[in-house]
ZAMARGU-4260 file (C-alpha; in steps of 0.2 Angstrom, whole numbers, plus 5000, padded with zeros to 4 digits):
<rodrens>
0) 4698/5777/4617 | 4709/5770/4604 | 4719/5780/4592 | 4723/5785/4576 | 4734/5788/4563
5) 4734/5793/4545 | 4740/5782/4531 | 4742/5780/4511 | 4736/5764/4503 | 4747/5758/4492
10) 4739/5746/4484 | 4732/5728/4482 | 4740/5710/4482 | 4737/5691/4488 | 4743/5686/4503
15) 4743/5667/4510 | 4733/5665/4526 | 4735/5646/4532 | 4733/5635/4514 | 4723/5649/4504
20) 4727/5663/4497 | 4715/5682/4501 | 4715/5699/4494 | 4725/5713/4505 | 4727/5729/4505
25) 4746/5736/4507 | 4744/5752/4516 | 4759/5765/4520 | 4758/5773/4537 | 4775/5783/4541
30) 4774/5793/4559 | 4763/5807/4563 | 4770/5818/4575 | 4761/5826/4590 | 4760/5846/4587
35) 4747/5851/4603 | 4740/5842/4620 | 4722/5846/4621 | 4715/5839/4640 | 4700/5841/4648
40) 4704/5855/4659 | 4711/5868/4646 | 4700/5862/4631 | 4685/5852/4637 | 4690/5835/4632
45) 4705/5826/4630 | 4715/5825/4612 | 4730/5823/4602 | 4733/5835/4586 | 4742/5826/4574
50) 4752/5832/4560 | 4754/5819/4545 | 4766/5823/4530 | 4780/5833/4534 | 4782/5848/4520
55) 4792/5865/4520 | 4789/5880/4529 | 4787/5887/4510 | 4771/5877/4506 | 4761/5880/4523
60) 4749/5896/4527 | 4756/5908/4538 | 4742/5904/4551 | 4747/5884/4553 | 4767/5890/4550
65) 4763/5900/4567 | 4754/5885/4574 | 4769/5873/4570 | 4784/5886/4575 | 4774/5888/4589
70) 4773/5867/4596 | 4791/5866/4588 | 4788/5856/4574 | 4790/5856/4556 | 4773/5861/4547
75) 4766/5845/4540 | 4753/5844/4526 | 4736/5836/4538 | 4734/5839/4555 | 4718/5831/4564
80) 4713/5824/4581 | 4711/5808/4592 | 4703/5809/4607 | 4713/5797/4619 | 4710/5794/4639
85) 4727/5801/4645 | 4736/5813/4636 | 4750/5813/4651 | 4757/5798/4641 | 4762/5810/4626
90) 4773/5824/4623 | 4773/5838/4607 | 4786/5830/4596 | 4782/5813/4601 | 4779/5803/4584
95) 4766/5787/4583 | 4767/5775/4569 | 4759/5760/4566 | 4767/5751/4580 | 4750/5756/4591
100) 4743/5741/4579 | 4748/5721/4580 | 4745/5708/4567 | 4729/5702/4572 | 4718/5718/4577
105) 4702/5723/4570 | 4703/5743/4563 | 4692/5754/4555 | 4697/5760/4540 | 4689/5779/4533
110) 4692/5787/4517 | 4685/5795/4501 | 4677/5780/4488 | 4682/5781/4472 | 4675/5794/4461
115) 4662/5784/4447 | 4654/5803/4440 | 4635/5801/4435 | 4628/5784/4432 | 4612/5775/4429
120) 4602/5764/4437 | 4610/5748/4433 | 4627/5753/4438 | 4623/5764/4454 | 4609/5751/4461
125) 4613/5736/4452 | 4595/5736/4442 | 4589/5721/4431 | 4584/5733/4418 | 4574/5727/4404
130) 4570/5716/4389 | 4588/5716/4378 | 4578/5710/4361 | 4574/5722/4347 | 4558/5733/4349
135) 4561/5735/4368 | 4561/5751/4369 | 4567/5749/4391 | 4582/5745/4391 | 4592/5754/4407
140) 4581/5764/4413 | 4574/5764/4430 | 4555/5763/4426 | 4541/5771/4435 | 4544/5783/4448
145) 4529/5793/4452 | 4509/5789/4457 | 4494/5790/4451 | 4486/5799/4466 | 4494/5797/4481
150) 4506/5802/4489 | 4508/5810/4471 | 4525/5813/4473 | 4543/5806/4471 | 4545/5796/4488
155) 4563/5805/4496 | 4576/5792/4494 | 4572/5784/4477 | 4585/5776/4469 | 4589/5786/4451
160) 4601/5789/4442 | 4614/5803/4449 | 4634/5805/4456 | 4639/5788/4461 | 4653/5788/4474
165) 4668/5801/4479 | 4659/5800/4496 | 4666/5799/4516 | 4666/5779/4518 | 4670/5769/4534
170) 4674/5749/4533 | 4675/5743/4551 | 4681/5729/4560 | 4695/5724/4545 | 4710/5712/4550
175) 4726/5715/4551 | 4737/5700/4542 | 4755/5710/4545 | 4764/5724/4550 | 4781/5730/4545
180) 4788/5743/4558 | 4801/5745/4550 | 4797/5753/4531 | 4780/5757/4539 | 4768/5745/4532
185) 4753/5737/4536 | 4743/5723/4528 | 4727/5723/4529 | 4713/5710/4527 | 4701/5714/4510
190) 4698/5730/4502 | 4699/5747/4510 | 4690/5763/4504 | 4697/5775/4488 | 4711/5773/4475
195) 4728/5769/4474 | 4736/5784/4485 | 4723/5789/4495 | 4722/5794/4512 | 4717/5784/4525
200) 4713/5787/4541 | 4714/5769/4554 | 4710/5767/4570 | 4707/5752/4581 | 4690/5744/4581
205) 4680/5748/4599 | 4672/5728/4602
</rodrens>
């Protein structure tokens, strides 16, 4: 099983690849640190908790300031789990950064997509709408939805109008043009779910 780490995206920019220049994403990945051990004999499965974001004992709940003082570690803002085949290799403290990646691999990227709030039908589904000219009176809207006799009913999945993105989005299989130990960065081929400043979560594409 491959693992994974959380991330920010910073942003978008060009990068030459060869003679031609393509879209990347710049995405800022500094180390999680490993707060628990979960292995298939105490828990059932095999799994790393992660904590992302390091933060002050101020701004955590009591229960995850126990958790943390507990594993020795200072509390962080996300914690989450990657399965892995042997937890042996790790210890609590142990921090994994984007150094698990290498220019080159395919990953899948998950994260929120951006927010649009209610749109129509043109914008959410991309329809033709209809005539533009004076004394059209159907312009944007979707058309005819219902029947006449049968089913006599809204088919489930229709497209209308409604709240167009702001939903859980995974691109997979994206290439990986750089990474940057050092300042934590990796670059990655295209476009990658969510706004400027969203959270991320990579892992390496199984394939």
């Amino acid at each position: 099983m491959a693992l994974g780490i959380l991330a920010r995206k910073v942003g978008m920019t060009q990068l030459f690849v060869g003679d031609h220049a393509v879209g990347a994403t710049v995405i800022e990945a500094p180390p999680c640190t490993v707060v628990r051990i979960k292995t298939a004999e105490a828990d059932g499965y095999n799994a790393l908790q992660l904590g992302y974001e390091e933060i002050s004992a101020q701004r955590a709940t009591r229960p995850m300031r126990g958790l943390y003082e507990a594993a020795g570690v200072p509390p962080h803002r996300h914690l989450f789990e990657v399965r892995t085949d042997d937890p042996a290799e790790y210890s609590v403290g142990d921090r994994i950064g984007v150094e698990i990646f290498s220019e080159g691999d395919a990953v899948d990227i998950t994260s929120t997509s951006r927010g649009l709030g209610f749109q129509g039908v043109v914008k959410r589904w991309n329809f033709a709408g209809g005539p533009k000219t004076h004394g059209s009176g159907f312009h944007r809207r979707p058309g005819s939805v219902g029947n006449c006799v049968k089913p006599g009913r809204v088919i489930k999945g229709k497209k209308l109008p409604g709240h167009t993105g702001n939903r859980r989005v995974t691109i997979k299989r994206l290439r990986i043009l750089a990474v940057d130990p050092e300042r934590h960065l990796l670059v990655i081929k295209g476009a990658t779910p969510g706004p400027r400043g969203a959270l991320l979560r990579l892992r390496q594409s199984h394939g």
